[in-house]
C-alpha positions in Angstrom: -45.7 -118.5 52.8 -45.5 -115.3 51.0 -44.8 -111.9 52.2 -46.0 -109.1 50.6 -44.6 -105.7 51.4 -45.5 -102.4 50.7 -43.8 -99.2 49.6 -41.3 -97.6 47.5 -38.4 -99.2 47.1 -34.8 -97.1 47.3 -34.5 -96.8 43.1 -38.1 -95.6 43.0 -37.4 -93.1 45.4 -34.3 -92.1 43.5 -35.9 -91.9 39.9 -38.8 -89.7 41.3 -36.0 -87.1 43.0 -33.9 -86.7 39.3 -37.2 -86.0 37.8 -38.2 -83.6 40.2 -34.7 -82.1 40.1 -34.7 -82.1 35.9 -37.7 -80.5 36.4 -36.7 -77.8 38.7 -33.4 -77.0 36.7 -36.2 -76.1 33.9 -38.5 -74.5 35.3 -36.2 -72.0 38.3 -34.4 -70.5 35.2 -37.5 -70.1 33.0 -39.7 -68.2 36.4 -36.7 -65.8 37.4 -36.6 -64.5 33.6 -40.3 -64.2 33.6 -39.9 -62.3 37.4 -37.3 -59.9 35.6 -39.5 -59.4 32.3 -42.5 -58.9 34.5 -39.9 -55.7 36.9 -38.9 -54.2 33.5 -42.5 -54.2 32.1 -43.5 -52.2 35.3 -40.3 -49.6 35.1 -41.3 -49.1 31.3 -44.9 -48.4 32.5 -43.6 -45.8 34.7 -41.3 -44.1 32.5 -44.1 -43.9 30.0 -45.9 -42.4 32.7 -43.2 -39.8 33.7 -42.8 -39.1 30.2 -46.2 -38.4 29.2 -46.8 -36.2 32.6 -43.4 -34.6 31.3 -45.4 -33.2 28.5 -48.0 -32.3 30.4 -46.0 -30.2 32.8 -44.2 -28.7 29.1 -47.6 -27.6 28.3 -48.9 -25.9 31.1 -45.2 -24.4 31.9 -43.1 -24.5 28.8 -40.4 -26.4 30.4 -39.6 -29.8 31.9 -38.8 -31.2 35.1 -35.8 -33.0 36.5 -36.5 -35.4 38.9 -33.4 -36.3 40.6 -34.2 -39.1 43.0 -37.5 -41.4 42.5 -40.3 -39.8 43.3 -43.0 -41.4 46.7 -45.3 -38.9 46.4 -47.0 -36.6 43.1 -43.9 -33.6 42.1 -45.2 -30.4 42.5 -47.6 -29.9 39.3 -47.9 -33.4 38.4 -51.1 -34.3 40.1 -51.5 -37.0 37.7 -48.6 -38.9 38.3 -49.2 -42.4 39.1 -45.6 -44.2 39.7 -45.4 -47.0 41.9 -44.1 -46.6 45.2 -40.4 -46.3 45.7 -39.9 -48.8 48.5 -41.9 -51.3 46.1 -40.1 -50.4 42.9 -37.3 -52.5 41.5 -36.0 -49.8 39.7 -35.4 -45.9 40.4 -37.1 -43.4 38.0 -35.0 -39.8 36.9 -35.4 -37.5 34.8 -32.5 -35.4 33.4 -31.7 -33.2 30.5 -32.0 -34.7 27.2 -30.7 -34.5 23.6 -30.5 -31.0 23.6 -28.8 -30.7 26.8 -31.3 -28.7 28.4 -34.5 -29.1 30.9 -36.1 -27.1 29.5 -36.4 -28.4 26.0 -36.2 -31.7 26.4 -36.0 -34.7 29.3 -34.7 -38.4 29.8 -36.3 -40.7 31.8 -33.9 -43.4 32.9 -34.6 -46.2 34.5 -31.9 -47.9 37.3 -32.4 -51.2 39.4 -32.4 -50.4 42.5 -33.5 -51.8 46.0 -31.2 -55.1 45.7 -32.7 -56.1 42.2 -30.3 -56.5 39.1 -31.2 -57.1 35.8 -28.2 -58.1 33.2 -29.6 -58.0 30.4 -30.9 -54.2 30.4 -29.0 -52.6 33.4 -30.7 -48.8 32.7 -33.5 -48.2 30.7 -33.5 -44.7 29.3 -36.8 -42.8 27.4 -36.1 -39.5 25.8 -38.8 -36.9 24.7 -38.5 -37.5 21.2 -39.1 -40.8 21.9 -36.2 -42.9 21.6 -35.9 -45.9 23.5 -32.6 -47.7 24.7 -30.8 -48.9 27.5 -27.0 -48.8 28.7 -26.5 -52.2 26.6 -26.5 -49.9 23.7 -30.0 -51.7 22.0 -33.2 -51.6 22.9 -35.2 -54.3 21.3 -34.3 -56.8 24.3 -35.4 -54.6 26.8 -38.3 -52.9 25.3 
């Protein structure tokens, strides 16, 4: 008489768990670097956006602004700022003096990770009113 028994056996079980865990070692990495591309995308956006209501401000005032501490609600005069939240934000947007060393003639936005996030690659993004793009790694084209 033959028995017939149905199942996985133990070396089955064991194969399928190192592929799933080959698997996972490849694909963990590969999401947390698109998690931190994805953060940095979103602080660029809003430094952009800081920047370009920078020059708005300029315009209409013939100075800049600093912004000291990330802004939660429109500055005074910027009605068409559009940063995210702060408590959502992964990184802190300021605005300080910039190559010229003053305010009012030109700004940097910099860009910090905050709120328990960290980003090794590009620590702090920085945008200044010329243009210029960099972070405190000293070269920009990882980061932007």
């Amino acid at each position: 008489m033959k028995r017939h028994t149905t199942g996985f056996t133990l070396i089955e079980l064991m194969i399928t768990m190192a592929i799933i865990a080959i698997l996972a070692a490849v694909a963990i990495p590969s999401y947390m670097n698109y998690v931190k591309r994805g953060a940095r995308s979103a602080a660029e956006g809003d430094m952009l956006n800081m920047a370009q209501t920078q020059e708005r401000y300029f315009t209409n005032n013939n100075t800049y602004v600093a912004v000291a501490a990330p802004p939660t609600a429109p500055l005074a005069g910027f009605q068409n700022y559009s940063g995210g939240s702060s408590a959502a934000r992964k990184y802190d947007i300021t605005v300080a003096a910039g190559p010229t060393g003053s305010i009012s003639t030109s700004f940097t936005v910099s860009a910090t990770p905050s709120n328990g996030y960290s980003d090794t690659t590009c620590t702090t993004l920085t945008l200044d009113s010329t243009g210029a793009k960099g972070s405190a790694k000293g070269n920009a084209s990882p980061c932007w």
